[in-house]
Every structure is written in C-alpha cells, then in structure tokens.
N, C-alpha and C positions, 0 to 999 in steps of 0.2 A: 153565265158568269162563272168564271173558275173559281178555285179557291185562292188561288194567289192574287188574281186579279181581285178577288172581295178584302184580301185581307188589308192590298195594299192601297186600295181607293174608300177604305171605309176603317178610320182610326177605334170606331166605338167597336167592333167587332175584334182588332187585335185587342187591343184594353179588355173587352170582357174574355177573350181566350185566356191572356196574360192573368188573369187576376181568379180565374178559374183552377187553374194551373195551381198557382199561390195558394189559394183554398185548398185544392186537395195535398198538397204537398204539406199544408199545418194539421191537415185531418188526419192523416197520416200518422203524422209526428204522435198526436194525442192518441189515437187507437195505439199505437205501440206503448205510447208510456203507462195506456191503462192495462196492458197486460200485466208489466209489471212484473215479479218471480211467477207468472201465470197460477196466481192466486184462485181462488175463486169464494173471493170475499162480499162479491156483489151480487146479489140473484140476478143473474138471467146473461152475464159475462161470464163467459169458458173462454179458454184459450182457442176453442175452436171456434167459435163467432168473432175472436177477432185477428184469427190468423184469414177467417175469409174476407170479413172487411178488405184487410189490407191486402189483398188479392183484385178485388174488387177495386179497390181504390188506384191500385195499380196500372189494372187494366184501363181505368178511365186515365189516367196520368199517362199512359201507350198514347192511348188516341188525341191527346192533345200535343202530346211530342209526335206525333202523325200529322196532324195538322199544321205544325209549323215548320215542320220537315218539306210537306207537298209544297207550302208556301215558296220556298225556298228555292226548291228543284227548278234546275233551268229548262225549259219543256226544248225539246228541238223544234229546230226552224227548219222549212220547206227551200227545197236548194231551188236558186231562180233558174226561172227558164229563160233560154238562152236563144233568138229564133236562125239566130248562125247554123246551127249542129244541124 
C-alpha cells in the first residue's frame, strides 16, 4: 500500500499526520518564545539547545510536508497496449 493510497483510504491516519503537523508547528512557536532576548535565565536553556530544537523540529515538520506532498503527487500511468502496432 502506498502512501497516497493509506492516506486516502484511511481518515485516522490523515487526522493524526494533520494534527501531528499542528503540534509541532505550536512547539515551535513555544521553543522560540522561550528563547526570548536569548537570555539565559533558566538552567539548562542556552540559545544553542533551542536554536537545535527548532532545527530539529523543523526537520520533522520537512517530513510531514513530505508526506502530504508524496500524497498528492500524481504517480504516472502505464500507456496501454495497443495489439494493432
């Protein structure tokens, strides 16, 4: 089973990509707000633990806009044969 074929014959499987997406996009949001003037008013947050977060988080927010991209993608079709030729 492809991925386009899962995504499209199985609603709980978009919903949770959907909503996966959504999570990391609000996770996101919150590692950057806790940077902040890149403080480092918190033990154990440096600006560098969450410039990789958000690397990190990015990267996984790739591969879900990769998964709904492949969904998408028209695959090609095999040209018929013709027994004329």
């Amino acid at each position: 089973m492809s991925l386009k074929t899962a995504l499209r014959q199985s609603r709980v499987v978009t919903f949770a990509l959907l909503a996966a997406s959504v999570w990391t996009i609000l996770t996101m949001i919150q590692v950057y707000r806790s940077l902040g003037p890149l403080s480092e008013t918190v033990p154990g947050q440096t600006w560098a633990s969450g410039v990789v977060g958000l690397l990190v988080l990015a990267a996984l927010l790739g591969l879900f806009v990769y998964a709904f991209a492949e969904a998408g993608d028209a695959q090609p079709q095999p040209t018929p044969f013709s027994p004329d030729e």
